[in-house]
N, CA, C and O of each residue as an XYZ file, in Angstrom:
412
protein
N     -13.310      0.470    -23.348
C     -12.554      1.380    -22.526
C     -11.722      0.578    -21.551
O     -12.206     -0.373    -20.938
N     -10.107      1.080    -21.369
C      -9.144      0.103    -20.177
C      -9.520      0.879    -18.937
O      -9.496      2.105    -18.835
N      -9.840      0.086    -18.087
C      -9.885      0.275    -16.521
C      -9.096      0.997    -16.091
O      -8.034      0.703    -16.641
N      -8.931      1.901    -15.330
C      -7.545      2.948    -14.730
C      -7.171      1.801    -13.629
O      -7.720      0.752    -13.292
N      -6.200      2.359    -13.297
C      -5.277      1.738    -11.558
C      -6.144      2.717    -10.803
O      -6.259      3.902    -11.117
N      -6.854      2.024     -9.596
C      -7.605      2.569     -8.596
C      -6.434      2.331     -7.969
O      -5.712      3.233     -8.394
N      -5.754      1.634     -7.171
C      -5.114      0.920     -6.023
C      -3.680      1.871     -6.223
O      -2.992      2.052     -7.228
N      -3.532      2.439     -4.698
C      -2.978      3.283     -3.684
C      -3.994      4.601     -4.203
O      -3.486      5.672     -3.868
N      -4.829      4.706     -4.671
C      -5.549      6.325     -4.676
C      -6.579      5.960     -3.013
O      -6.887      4.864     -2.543
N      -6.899      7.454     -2.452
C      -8.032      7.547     -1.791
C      -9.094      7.501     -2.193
O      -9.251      7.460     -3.413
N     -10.411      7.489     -1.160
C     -11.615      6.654     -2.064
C     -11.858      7.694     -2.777
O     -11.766      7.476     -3.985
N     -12.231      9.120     -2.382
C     -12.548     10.348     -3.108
C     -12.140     10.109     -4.495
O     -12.941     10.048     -5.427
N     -11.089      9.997     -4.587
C      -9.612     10.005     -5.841
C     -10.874      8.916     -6.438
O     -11.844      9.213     -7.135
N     -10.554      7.841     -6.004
C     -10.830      6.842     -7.120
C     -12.360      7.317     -7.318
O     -12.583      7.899     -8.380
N     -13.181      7.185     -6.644
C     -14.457      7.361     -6.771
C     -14.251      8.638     -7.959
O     -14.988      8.282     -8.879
N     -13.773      9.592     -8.250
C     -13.665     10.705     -9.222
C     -13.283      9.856    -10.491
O     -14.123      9.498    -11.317
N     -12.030      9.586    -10.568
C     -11.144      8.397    -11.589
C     -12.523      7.755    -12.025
O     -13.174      8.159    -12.989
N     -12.768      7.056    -11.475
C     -13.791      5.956    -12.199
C     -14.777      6.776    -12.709
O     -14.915      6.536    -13.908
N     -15.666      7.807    -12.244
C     -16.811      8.444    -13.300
C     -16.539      9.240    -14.072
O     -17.367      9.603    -14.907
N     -15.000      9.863    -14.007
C     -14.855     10.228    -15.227
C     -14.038      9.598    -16.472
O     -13.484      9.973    -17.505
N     -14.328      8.287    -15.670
C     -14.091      6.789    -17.005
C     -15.473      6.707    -17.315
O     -15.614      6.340    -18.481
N     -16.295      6.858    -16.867
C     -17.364      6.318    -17.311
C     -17.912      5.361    -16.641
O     -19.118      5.266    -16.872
N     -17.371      4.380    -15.671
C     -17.194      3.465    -14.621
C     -17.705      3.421    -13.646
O     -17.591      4.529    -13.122
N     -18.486      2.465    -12.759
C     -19.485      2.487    -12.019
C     -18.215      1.891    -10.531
O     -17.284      1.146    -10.838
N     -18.376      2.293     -9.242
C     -17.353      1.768     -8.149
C     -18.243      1.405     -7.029
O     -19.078      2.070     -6.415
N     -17.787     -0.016     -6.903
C     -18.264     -0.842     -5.802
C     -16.931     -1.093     -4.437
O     -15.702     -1.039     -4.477
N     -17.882     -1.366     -3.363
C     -16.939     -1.834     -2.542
C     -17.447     -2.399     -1.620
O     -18.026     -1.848     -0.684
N     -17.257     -3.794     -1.806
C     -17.679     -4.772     -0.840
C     -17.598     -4.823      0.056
O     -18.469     -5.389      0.716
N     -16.301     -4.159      0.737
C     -15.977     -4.250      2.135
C     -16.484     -2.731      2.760
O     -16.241     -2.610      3.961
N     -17.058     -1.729      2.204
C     -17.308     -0.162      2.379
C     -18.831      0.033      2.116
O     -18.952      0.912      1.262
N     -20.163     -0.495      2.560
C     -21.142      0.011      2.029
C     -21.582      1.390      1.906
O     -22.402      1.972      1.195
N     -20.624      1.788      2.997
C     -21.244      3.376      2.991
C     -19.719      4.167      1.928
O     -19.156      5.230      2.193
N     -19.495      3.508      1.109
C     -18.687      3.675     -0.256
C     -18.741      5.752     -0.191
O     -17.797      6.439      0.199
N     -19.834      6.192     -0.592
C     -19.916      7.689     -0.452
C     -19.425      8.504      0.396
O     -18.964      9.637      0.256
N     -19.633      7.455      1.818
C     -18.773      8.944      2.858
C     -17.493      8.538      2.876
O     -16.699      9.422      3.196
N     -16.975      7.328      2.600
C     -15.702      7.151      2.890
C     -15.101      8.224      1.919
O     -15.639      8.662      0.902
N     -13.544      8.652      2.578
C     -12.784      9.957      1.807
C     -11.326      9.644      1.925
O     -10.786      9.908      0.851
N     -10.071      8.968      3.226
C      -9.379      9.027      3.006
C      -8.720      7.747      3.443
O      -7.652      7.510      4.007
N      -9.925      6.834      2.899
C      -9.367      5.345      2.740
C      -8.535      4.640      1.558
O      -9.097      4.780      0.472
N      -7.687      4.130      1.521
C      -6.482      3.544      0.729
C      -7.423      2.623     -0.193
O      -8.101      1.865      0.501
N      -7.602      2.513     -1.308
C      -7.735      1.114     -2.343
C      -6.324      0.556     -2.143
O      -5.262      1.155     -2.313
N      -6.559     -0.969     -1.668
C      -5.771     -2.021     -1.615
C      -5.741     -2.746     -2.681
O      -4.657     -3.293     -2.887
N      -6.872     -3.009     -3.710
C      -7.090     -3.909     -4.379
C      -8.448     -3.503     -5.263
O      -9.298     -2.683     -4.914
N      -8.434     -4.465     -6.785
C      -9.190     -4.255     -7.070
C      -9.708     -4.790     -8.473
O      -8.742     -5.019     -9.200
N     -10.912     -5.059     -9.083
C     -11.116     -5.896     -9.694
C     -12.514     -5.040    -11.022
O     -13.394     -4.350    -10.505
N     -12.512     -5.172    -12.199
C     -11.228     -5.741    -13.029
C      -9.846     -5.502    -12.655
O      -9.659     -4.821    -11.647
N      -8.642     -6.040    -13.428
C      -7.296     -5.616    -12.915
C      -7.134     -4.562    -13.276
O      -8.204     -4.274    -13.810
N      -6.229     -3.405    -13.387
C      -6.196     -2.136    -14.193
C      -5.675     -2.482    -16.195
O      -4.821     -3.145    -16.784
N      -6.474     -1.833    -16.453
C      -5.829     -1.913    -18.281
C      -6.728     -2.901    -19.232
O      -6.720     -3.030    -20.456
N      -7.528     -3.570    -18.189
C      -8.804     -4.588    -18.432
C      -9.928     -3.961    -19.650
O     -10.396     -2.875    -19.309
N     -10.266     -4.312    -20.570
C     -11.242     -3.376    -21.696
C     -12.532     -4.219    -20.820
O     -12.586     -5.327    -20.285
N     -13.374     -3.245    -20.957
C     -14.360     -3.415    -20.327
C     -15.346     -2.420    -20.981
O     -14.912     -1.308    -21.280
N     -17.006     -2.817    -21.297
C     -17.764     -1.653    -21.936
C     -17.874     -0.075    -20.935
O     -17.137      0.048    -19.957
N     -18.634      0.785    -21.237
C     -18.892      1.529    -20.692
C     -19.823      1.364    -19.453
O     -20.763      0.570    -19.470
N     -19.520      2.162    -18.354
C     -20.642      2.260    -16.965
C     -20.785      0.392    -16.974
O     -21.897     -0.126    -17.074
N     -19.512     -0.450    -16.856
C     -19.211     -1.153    -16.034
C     -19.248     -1.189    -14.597
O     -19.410     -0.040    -14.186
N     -19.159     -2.094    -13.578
C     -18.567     -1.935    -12.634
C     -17.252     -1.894    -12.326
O     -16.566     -2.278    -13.272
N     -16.571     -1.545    -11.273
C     -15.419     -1.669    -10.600
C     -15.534     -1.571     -9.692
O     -16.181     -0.726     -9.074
N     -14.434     -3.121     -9.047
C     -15.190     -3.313     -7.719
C     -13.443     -2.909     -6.889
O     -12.456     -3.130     -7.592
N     -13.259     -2.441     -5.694
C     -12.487     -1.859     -5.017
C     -12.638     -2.746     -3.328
O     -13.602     -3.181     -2.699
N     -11.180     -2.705     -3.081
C     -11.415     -2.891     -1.182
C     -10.188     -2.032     -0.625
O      -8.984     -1.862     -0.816
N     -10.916     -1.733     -0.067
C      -9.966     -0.742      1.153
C      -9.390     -1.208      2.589
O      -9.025     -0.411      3.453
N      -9.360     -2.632      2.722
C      -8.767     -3.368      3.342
C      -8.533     -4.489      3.164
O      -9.467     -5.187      2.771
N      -6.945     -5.235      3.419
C      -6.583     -6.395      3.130
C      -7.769     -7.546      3.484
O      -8.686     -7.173      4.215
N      -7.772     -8.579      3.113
C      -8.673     -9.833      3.548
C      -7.564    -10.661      4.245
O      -6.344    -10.606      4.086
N      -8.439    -11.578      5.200
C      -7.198    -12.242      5.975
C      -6.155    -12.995      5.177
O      -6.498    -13.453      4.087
N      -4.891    -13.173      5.617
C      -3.740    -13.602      5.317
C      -2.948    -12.985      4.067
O      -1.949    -13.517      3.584
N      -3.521    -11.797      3.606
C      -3.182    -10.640      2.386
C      -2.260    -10.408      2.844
O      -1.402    -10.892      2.105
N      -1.520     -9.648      4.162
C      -0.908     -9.310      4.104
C      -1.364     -7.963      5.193
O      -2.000     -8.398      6.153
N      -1.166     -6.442      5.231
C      -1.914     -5.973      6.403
C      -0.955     -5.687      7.560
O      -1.151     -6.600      8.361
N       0.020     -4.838      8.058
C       0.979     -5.509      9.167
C       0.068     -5.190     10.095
O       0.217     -5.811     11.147
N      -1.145     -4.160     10.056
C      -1.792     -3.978     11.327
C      -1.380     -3.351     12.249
O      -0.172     -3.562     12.142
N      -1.520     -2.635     13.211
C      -1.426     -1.813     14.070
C      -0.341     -2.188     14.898
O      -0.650     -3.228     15.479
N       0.976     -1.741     15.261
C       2.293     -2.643     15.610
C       2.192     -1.780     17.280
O       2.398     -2.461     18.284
N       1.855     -0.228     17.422
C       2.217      0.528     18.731
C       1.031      0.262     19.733
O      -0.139      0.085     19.393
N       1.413      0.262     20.745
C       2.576      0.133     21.220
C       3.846     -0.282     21.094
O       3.328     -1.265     20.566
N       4.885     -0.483     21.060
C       5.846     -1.548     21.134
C       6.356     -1.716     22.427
O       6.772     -0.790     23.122
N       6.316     -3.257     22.851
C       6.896     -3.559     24.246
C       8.065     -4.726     23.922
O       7.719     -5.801     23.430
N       8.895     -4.557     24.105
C       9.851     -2.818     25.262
C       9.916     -2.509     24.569
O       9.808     -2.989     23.441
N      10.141     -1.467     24.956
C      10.418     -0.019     24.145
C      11.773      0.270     23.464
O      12.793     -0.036     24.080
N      11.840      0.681     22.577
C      13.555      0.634     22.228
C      14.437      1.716     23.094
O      14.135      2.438     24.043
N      15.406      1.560     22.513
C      16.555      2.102     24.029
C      16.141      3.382     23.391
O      15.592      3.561     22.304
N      16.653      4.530     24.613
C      16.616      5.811     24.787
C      17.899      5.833     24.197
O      18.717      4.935     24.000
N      17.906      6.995     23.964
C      19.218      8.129     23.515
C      19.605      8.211     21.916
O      20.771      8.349     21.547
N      18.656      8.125     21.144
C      18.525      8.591     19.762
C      19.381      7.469     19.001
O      19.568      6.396     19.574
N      19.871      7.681     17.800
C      20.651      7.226     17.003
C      21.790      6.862     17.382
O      22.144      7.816     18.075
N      22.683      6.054     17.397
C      23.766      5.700     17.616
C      24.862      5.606     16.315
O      24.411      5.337     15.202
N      26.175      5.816     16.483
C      27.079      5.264     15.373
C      27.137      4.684     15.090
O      26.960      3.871     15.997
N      27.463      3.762     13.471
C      27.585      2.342     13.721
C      29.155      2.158     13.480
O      29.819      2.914     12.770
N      29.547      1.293     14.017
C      30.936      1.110     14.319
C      31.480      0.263     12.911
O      30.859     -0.606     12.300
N      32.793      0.792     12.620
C      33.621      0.329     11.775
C      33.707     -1.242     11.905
O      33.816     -1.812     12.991
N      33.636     -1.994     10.468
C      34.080     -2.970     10.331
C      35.577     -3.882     11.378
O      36.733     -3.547     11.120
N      35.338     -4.828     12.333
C      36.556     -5.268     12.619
C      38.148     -5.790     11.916
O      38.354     -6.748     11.171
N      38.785     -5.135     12.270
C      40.227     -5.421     11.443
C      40.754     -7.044     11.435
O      40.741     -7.518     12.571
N      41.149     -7.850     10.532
C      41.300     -8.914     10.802
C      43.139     -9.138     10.994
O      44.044     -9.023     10.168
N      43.154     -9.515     12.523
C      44.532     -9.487     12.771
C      45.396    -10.319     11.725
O      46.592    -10.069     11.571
N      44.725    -11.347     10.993
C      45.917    -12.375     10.692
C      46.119    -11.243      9.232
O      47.155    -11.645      8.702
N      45.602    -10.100      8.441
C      46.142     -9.923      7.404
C      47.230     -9.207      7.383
O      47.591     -8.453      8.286
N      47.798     -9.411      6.355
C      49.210     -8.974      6.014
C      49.371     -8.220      4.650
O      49.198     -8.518      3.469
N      49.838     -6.951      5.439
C      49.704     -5.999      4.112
C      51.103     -5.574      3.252
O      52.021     -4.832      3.601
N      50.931     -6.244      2.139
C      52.417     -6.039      1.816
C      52.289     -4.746      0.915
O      51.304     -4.221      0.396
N      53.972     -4.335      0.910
C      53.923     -3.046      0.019
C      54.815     -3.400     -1.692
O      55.629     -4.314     -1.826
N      54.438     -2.528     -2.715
C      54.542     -2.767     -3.514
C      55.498     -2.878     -4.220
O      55.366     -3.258     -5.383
């Protein structure tokens, strides 16, 4: 049997996906794997499409490991960006030296 793509499902999602592969789901970084519900699979191992026997494992993480990648929590932001919504963006500058001839 090929492994499904766990990674971007929630754990619920995948945790469903996998037993009705037949597929057993681990998560190293989640021991309490059962209550989690609307955590992201980041990753995951076999790769997806992998033949593997039946009531295998599949192992899952729901958070990057260091230097993965992760942008992490950015807000606050200091300073703050300017007030007053959206702005225009201004037309390309005209370049004085061209010369437009006619035909």
């Amino acid at each position: 049997m090929r492994v499904p793509r766990l990674v971007g499902l929630m754990a619920v999602d995948a945790r469903e996906t996998a037993r009705a592969r037949g597929l057993l789901l681990n998560a190293p970084d989640r021991p309490e794997l059962p209550l989690a519900v609307v955590d992201y699979v980041v990753r995951q191992y076999p790769q997806p499409g992998a033949e593997v026997p039946r009531d295998s494992m599949v192992y899952v993480w729901f958070d990057f490991g260091p230097g993965e990648g992760g942008g992490g929590v950015h807000e606050p932001r200091i300073p703050r960006p300017p007030r007053g919504g959206l702005q225009r963006e201004l037309d390309e500058p005209r370049d004085p030296y061209m010369v437009l001839s006619s035909p």
